[in-house]
C-alpha positions as CSV (number, residue, x, y, z in Angstrom):
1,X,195.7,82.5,-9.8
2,X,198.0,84.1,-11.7
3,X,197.5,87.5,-10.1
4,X,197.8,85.8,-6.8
5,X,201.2,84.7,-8.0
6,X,202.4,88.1,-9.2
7,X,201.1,89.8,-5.8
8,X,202.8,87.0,-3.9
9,X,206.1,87.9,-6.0
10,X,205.4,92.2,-5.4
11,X,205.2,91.1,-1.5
12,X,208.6,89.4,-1.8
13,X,209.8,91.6,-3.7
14,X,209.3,94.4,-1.0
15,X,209.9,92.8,2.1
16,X,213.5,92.1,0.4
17,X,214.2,95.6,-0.6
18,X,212.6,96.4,2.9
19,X,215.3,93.6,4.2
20,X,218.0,95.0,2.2
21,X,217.3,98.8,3.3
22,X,217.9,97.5,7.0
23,X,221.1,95.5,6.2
24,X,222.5,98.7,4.1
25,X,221.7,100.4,7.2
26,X,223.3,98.7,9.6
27,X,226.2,98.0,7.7
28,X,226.6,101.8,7.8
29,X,226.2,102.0,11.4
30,X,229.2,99.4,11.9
31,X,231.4,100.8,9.5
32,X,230.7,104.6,11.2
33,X,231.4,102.9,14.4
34,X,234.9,100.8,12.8
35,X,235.9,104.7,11.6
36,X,235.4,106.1,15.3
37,X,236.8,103.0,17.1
38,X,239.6,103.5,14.5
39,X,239.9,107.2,15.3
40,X,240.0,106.4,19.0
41,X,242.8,103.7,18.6
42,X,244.8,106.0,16.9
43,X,244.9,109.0,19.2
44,X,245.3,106.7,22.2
45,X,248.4,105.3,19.8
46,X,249.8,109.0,19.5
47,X,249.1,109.6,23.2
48,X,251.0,106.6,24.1
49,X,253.7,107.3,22.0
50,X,254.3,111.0,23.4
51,X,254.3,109.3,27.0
52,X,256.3,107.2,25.9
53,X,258.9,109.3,24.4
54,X,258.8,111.7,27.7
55,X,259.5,109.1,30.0
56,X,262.7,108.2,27.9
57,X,263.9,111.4,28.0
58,X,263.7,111.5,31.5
59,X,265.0,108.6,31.4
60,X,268.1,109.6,29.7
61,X,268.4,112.9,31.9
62,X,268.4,110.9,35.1
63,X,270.7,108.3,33.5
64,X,273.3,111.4,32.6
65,X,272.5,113.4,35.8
66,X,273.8,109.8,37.3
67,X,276.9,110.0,35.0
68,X,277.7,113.5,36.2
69,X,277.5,112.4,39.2
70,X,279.6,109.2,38.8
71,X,281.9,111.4,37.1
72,X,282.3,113.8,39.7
73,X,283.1,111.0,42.3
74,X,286.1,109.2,40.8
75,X,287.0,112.7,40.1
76,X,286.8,113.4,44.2
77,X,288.3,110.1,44.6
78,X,291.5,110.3,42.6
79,X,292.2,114.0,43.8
80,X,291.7,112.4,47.5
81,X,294.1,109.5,46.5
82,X,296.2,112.1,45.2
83,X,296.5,113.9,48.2
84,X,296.7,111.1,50.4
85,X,300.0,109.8,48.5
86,X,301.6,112.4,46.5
87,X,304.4,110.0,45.9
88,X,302.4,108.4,43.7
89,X,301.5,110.2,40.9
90,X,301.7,108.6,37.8
């Protein structure tokens, strides 16, 4: 009876190392795949960013191509308006 016992206990023994080999196992597996969905989030993080930042400076050169453009106007406007009524200038 005894020996039953003891093989009864070696059984339970294995089947939870066995148990715990799996669960170290797949515990490995998710952390692997946290580290590569980690990875991934990242570069699509820097990608964005770099997109991002290119479409400001775009952006920013359409905005000052506009202000040129503005500038040049009231420029063309005030030299009409000067010649239009030289009496005027001030």
């Amino acid at each position: 009876m005894l020996q039953e016992n003891l093989n009864g206990y070696r059984r339970e023994i294995a089947e939870l190392h066995e148990k715990s080999q799996k669960m170290a196992a797949t515990a490995q597996k998710h952390e692997q795949n946290i580290h590569t969905m980690t990875q991934d989030l990242w570069a699509t993080y820097e990608k964005l960013t770099v997109s991002e930042q290119s479409r400001l400076n775009q952006e920013k050169g359409a905005m000052m191509a506009e202000q040129c453009n503005q500038n040049l106007l009231l420029t063309n406007l005030k030299s009409i308006q000067l010649s239009r009524y030289p009496s005027h200038n001030c």
